[in-house]
C-alpha positions in Angstrom: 79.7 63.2 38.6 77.5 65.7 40.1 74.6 64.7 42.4 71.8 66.2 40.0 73.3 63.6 37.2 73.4 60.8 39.7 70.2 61.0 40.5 68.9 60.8 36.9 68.1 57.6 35.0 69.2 56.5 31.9 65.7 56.6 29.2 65.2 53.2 27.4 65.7 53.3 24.0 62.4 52.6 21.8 63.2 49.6 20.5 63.8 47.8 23.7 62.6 44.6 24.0 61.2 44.4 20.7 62.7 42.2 18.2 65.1 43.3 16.0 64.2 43.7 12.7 61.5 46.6 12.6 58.0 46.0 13.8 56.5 43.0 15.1 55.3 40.5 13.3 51.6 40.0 13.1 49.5 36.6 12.5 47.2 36.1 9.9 43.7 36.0 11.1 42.4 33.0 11.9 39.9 31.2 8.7 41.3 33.3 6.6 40.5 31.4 3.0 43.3 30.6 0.8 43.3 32.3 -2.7 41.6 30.5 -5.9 43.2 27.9 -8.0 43.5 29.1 -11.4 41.2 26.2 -12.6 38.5 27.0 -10.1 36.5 29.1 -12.8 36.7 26.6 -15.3 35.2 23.9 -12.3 32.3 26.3 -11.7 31.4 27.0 -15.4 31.5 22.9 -15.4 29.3 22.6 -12.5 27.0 25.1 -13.6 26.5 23.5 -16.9 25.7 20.4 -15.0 22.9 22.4 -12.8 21.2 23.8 -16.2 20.7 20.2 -17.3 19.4 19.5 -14.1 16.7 22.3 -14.3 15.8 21.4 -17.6 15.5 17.9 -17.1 18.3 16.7 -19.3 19.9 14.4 -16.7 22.1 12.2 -18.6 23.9 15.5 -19.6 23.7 16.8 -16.0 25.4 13.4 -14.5 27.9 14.2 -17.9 28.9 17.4 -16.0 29.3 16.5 -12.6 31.4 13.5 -13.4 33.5 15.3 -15.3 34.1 18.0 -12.3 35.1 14.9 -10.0 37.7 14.2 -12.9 39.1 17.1 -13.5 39.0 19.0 -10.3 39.1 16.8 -7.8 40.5 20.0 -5.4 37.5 21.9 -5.3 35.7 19.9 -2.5 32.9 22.2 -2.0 31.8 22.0 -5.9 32.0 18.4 -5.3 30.0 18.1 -2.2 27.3 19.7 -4.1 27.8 17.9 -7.4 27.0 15.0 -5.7 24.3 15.6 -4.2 22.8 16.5 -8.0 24.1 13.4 -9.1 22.1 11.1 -6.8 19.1 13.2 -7.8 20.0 12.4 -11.8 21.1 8.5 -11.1 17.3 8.1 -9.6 15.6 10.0 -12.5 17.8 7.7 -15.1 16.9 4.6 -13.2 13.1 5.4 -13.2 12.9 6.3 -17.0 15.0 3.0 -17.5 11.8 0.9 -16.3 9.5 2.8 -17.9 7.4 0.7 -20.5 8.1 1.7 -23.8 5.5 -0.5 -25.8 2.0 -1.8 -24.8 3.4 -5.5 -24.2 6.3 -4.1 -21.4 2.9 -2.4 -20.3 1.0 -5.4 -19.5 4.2 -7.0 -18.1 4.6 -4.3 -15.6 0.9 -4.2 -14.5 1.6 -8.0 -14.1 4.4 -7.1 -11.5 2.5 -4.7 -9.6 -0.5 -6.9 -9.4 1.6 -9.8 -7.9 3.3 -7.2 -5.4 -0.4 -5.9 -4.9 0.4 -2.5 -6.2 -2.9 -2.4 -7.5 -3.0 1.6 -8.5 0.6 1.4 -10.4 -1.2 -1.7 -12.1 -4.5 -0.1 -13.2 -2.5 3.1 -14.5 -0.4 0.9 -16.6 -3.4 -1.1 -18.2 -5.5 2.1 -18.4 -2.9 3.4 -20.5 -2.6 0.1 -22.8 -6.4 0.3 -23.2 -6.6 3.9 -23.9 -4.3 2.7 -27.2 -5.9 -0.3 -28.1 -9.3 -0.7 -26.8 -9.1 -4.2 -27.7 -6.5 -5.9 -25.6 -8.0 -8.7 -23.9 -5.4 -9.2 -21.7 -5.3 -5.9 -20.6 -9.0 -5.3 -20.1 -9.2 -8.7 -18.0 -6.2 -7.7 -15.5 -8.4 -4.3 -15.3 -11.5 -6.8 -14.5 -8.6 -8.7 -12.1 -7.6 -5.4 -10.2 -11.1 -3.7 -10.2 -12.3 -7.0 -8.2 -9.6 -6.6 -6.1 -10.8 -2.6 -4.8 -14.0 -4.4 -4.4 -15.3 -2.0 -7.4 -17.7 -4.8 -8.4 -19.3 -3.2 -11.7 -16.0 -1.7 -12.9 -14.4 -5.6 -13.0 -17.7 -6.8 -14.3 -17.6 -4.5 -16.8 -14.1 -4.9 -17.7 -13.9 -8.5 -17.7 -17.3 -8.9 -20.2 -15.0 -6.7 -22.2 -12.5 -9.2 -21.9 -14.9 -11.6 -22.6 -16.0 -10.5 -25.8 -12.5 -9.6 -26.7 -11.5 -13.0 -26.8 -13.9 -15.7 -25.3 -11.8 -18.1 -23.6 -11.7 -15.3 -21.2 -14.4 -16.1 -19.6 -13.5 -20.1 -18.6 -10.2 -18.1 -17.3 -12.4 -15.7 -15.3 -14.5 -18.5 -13.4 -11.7 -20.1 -12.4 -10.0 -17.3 -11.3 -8.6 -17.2 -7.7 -8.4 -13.7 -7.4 -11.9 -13.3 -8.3 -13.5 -15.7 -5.7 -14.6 -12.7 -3.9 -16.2 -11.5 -6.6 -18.0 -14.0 -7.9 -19.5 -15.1 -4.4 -22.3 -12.6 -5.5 -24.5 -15.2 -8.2 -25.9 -12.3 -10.2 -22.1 -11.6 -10.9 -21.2 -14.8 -11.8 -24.8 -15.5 -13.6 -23.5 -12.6 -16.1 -20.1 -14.4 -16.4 -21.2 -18.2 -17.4 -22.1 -18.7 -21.0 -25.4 -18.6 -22.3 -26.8 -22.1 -22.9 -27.9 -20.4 -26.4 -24.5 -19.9 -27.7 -22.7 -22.6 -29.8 -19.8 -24.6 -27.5 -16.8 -22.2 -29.5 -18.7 -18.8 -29.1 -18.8 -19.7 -24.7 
């Protein structure tokens, strides 16, 4: 061997140190999302159905929906996590128009309950609306008498209760003895307009 070829080095082939095989491998980037499930566009026209009861207020058909995504695609979390959300929303509208009064006597009975938890307003809405249908309704126009007193409006109760009164006139031993109206009828011009007048026959007072 001749010094010239001593001296050379031998050059590294190109694929030294690299695995055999062809090129390197490379890793998939990282959060890269996983391809759709075949059912996924039958979960979203499911949840979307559910989303146009909900913006037209038909929320027994909306809860419909999104119960039936949570059955039948119980995979597609993120749907869910926003289906539920909805169906909170339609549980507390269904509750409310539950215990909504549907006649004049649940009405009264619910003014009743929100007098005794001292929810005077919900109270005076409900009897407002039984009077507004039958003008009438002693009961009703003596609770608005009972709750009128109790915002210290003292010519609204008056008012209401000589309603009441005149309504149905045993009203008005019912109104004298009233604890929720001792404030009111501390004033004696109040209370002068409330007794019976001597004039009138014992079943008239």
């Amino acid at each position: 061997m001749s010094k010239a070829q001593r001296g050379r080095t031998r050059p590294k082939s190109a694929g030294a140190g690299a695995p055999r095989g062809g090129a390197t491998r490379r890793a998939s980037p990282a959060g890269a999302s996983e391809p759709r499930r075949a059912t996924y566009p039958d979960a979203v026209a499911t949840y979307e159905r559910g989303m146009t009861a909900v913006q037209a207020h038909r929320y027994a058909d909306a809860l419909d929906a999104f119960r039936t995504l949570s059955a039948q695609y119980p995979e597609e979390q993120e749907l869910l996590e926003r289906a539920r959300v909805y169906e909170a929303v339609c549980e507390r509208h269904l509750a409310r128009a539950s215990a909504e009064p549907r006649n004049l006597e649940e009405r009264v009975y619910a003014a009743t309950l929100a007098l005794n938890q001292g929810d005077v307003d919900t109270a005076l809405g409900h009897l407002e609306a039984v009077v507004a249908a039958d003008g009438t309704h002693d009961g009703a126009l003596y609770m608005l008498g009972v709750g009128h007193a109790l915002r210290n409006d003292s010519r609204l109760a008056l008012s209401y209760l000589r309603r009441a009164i005149a309504a149905n006139p045993s009203n008005r031993a019912a109104a004298l003895h009233d604890e929720q109206l001792a404030s009111l009828l501390r004033d004696d011009a109040i209370r002068a307009a409330l007794e019976p007048d001597p004039g009138l026959s014992p079943g008239s007072r």
